[in-house]
Structures are given as C-alpha cells and as structure tokens.
C-alpha positions in Angstrom: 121.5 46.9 57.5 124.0 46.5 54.6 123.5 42.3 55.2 119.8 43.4 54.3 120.2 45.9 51.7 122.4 43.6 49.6 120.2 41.0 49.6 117.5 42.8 48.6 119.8 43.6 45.5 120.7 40.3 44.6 116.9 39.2 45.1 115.3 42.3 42.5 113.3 42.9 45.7 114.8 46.0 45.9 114.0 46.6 41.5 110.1 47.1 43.3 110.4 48.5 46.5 110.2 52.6 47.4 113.2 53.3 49.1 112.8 56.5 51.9 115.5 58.0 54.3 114.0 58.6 57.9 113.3 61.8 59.6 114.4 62.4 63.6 111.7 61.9 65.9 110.6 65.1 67.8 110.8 65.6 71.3 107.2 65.6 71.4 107.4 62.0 70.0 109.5 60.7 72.3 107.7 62.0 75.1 104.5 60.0 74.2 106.6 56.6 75.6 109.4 57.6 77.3 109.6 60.3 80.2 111.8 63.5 80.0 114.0 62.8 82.4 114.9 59.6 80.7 115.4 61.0 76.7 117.8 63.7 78.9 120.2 61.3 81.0 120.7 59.0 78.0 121.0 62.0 76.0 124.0 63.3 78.1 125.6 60.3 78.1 126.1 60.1 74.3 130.2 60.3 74.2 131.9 62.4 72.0 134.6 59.9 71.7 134.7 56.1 72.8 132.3 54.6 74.3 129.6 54.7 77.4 128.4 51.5 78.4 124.6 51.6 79.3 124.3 48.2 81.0 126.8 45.1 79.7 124.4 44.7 76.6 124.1 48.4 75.6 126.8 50.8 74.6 126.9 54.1 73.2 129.6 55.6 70.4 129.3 59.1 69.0 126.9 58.1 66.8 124.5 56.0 68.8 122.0 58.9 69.9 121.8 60.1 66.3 120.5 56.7 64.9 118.3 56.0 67.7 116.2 59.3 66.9 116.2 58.6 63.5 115.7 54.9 64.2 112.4 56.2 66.1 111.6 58.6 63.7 111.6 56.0 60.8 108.5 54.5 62.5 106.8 57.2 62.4 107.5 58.0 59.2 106.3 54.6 58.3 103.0 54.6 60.3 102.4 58.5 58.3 103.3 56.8 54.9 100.9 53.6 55.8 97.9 55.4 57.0 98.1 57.7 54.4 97.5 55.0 51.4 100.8 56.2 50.1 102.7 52.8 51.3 100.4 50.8 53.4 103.0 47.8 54.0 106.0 49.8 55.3 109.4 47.9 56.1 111.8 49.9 58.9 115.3 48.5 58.8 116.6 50.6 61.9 119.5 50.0 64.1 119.6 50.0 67.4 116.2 48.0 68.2 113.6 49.4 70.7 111.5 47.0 71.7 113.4 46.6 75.4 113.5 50.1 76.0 110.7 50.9 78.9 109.3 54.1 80.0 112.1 55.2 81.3 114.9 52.7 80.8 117.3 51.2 78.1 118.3 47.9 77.7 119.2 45.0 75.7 120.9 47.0 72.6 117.9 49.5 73.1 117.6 53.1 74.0 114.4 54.3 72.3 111.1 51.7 72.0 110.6 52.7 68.2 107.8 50.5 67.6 106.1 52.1 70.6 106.8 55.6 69.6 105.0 54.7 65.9 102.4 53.3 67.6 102.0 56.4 70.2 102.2 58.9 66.8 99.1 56.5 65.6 96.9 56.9 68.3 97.6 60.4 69.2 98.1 62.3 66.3 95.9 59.9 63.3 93.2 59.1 65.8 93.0 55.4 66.1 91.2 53.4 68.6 92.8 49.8 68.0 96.5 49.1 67.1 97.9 45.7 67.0 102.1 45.0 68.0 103.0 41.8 66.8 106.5 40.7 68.3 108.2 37.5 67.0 111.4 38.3 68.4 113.1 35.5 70.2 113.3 37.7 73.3 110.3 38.8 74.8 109.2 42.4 74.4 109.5 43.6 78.0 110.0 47.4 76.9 106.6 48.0 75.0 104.4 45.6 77.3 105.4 48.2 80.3 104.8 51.0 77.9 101.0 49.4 76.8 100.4 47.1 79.1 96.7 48.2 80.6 96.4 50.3 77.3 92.9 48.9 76.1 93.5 50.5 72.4 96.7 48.5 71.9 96.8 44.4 71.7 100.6 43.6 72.2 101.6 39.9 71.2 104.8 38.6 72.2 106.7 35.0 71.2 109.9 34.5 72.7 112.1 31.6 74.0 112.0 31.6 78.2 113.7 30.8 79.8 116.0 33.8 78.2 117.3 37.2 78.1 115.1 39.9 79.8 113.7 36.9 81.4 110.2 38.2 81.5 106.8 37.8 80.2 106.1 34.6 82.3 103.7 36.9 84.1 100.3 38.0 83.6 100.1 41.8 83.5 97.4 42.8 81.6 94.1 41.7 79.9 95.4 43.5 76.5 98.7 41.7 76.7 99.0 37.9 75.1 102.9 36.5 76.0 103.6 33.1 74.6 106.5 31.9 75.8 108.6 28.9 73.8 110.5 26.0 75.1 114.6 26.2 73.3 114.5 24.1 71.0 110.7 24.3 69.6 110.8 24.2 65.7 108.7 26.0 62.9 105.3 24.0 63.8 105.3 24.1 67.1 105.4 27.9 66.5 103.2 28.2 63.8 100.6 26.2 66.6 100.9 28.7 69.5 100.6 31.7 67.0 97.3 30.4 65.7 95.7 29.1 68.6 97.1 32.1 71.0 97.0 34.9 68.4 95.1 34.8 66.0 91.7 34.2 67.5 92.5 37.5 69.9 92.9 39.4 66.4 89.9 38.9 64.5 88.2 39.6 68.3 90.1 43.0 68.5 90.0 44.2 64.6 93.1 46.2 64.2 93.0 49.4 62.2 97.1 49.3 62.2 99.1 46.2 62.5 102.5 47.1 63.7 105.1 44.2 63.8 108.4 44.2 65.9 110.0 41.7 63.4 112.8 39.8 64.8 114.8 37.0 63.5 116.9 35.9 65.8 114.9 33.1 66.3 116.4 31.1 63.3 117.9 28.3 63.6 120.7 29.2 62.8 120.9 32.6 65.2 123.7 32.1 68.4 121.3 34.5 70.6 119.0 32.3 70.9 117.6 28.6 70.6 114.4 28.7 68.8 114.5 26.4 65.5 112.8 28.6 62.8 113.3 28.0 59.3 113.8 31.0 56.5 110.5 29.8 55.5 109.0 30.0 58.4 108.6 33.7 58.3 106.9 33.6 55.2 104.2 32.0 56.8 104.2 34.6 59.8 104.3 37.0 57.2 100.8 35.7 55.2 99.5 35.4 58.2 100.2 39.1 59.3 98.4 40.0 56.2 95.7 38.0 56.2 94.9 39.7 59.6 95.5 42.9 58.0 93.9 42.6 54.9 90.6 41.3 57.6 90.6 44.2 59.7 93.2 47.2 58.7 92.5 47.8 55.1 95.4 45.9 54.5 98.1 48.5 56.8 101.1 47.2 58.2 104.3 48.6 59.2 107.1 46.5 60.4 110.1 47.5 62.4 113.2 45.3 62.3 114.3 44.0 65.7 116.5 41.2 66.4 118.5 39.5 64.1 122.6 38.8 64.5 123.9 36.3 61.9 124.2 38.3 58.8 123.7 36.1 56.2 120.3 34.4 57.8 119.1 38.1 59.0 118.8 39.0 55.0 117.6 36.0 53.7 115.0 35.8 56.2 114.2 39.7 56.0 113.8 39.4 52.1 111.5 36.2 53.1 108.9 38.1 55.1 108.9 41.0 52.6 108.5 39.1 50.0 105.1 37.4 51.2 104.5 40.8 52.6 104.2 41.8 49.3 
C-alpha cells in the first residue's frame, strides 16, 4: 500500500484523485458470503500477540482481523460511492486480498472475499440484477467462483496461470462462470487474445449494471509468484477495455479491488498504469 501510494505521488495521480478512509464491514455484510460459524473461528483465532498460522500461506498478527474488516468494508464503501454518482470509478487498495476466501474458508493470504462482499452489498441492499467480477489475477479466483458460482445475477471471469496455486478453475462449474486458464510463460498478446475472444463477447451478452474488478498484478513479468509475462502496459489495455464495457452497459461504474501483486516497485507502476486509463 505505501509502494502504491508513493507512486501515485511521484506520478500527480494522486494531485486528481479523492482520497477516502474505509469503514468496517458489518456483520450483516459479512454474512451475505461467508457463514457465521466461519467470521467466528477465524475471529477467535486473531492473536493478541505473535502469530496464528491459518494454513502455510496465511497468517494472522494482532492486527490482521482489523484490516480484513476494514479491507471488506472498503468495497463496500466503494460500490455505495460508485452507485451513488458520487465516484463511479472507485480504486480499493486493501490488504489482505479476498478473492480465495470461500464460504466458509480462508486461504491463500485471504480471510474475507472483499470483492464478494461489495458485490453481495450491490445486489442486496442497491437492487441490482447483473454484476460483472472481472479477475486478472495470476491465480485463479477459487474463493468467489464458490461463493457465485450458479448465481445467474453475477458473471465471474477469471484469468490465471494453471497449472498454479489454488490449482483450480480447470473445471466447469457453472454456466455464469468463464475461467481462462494460461500456459506460464504466455505474454501480453496472447492475453489480450483469450480476454477478447473469451470475455468480452459474454459481456456485451450479459450487460453489467456494476463492473467489479479483482485487480491483480502478479502476473507481471517481473512478479516471482507467478510466470505469466505481462507488461506495465498491458494493464492499460485491460484497463480501456474494462471501461469500454462499462461505459456500454453500467453508465460507466466500476470499482476495483486490489488483489495480487508482490514486487513492490512493479505493483505501483502497474497500479498507477490501470488507474490512469481508468481515468
């Protein structure tokens, strides 16, 4: 987050953006994705000193539960803000991620599916009947395809490298659920190639009234987690693209919630990248 925020200094980015601090997500919020039982075990196991590992991935400290609520609740915060008019383009730079957190497991640096809980707080509370999650993480998105999957108002996308870490998404599941995996190695056009053949047609058929993007940019070149072969400048073009559907079909909405995304330097470049053309 500080990798991000300083280079949206030393860009003037930051001279045109609207800065807002998050607000906790309720219980009530929560519940909408994950089960009770769930938000109480990992709850209890919040330390008040050291640490709690989760599974060899994800590990608590005394602060962990705290930012994962707020983390959540910035999502919603965003999707309120977006739908609104007050901000429709809405960037969430959260820590931890969410989008491997299931119903009622955590995973992979995750504990609360905070894309899933904005997009839950859309449909519930705003009354939408179509919401879009766009998920170019280079890990597939296993958390909210078992929250959505057979969830007819929600299209979930998903490009990630396979075979890799959850090692999932091979799989049909559902008819509202488009996975592309990608071969290690592939570079910026053989992505941009699956993404508009396999996504964008599925799009302008479903007409979003919300686009909500798990943005993750750990598939750069240059990011050890994985061994995709995106360029900085390839999220620019995901970017125009996102907003092009947007602009189509969702009055121009989108709120985007950071995900993956490990070597410093490359995380802010490529996060002022995509916010830029989101702009």
């Amino acid at each position: 987050m500080h990798a991000i925020n300083d280079e949206l200094i030393a860009s003037r980015l930051s001279d045109v953006m609207d800065f807002m601090e998050a607000i906790p997500a309720t219980r009530e919020q929560l519940e909408a994705v994950h089960t009770g039982k769930y938000i109480d075990a990992i709850e209890a196991l919040n330390p008040s000193s050291g640490v709690v590992k989760i599974d060899g991935d994800t590990i608590m400290s005394p602060g962990t539960w705290n930012a994962a609520v707020l983390a959540a609740g910035a999502v919603v915060l965003g999707v309120d803000q977006s739908l609104s008019g007050e901000h429709p383009r809405v960037f969430c730079s959260v820590r931890p991620p969410g989008h491997h957190a299931e119903h009622e497991r955590g995973m992979g640096f995750c504990f609360l599916n905070n894309v899933a809980v904005g997009a839950a707080h859309a449909l519930d509370q705003h009354g939408l009947e179509r919401i879009a999650i766009l998920d170019f993480d280079v890990h597939h998105g296993n958390g909210t395809e078992d929250i959505f999957s057979d969830d007819t108002r929600v299209l979930y996308c998903s490009t990630f490298q396979y075979p890799l870490f959850p090692f999932t998404g091979i799989e049909f599941v559902a008819p509202n659920v488009i996975n592309s995996p990608l071969p290690a190695g592939l570079d910026g056009e053989g992505y941009r190639k699956v993404v508009a053949e396999e996504w964008l047609p599925r799009l302008d058929e479903f007409k979003p009234q919300l686009v909500l993007v798990s943005a993750g940019f750990d598939a750069h070149e240059h990011d050890d987690l994985g061994g995709l072969r995106l360029h900085t400048e390839d999220f620019d073009w995901i970017a125009e693209r996102i907003v092009e559907v947007a602009e189509k079909h969702s009055e121009g909405r989108i709120v985007s919630v950071l995900e993956g995304g490990y070597n410093l330097p490359v995380l802010g470049r490529s996060v002022a990248t995509y916010l830029r053309a989101l702009m």
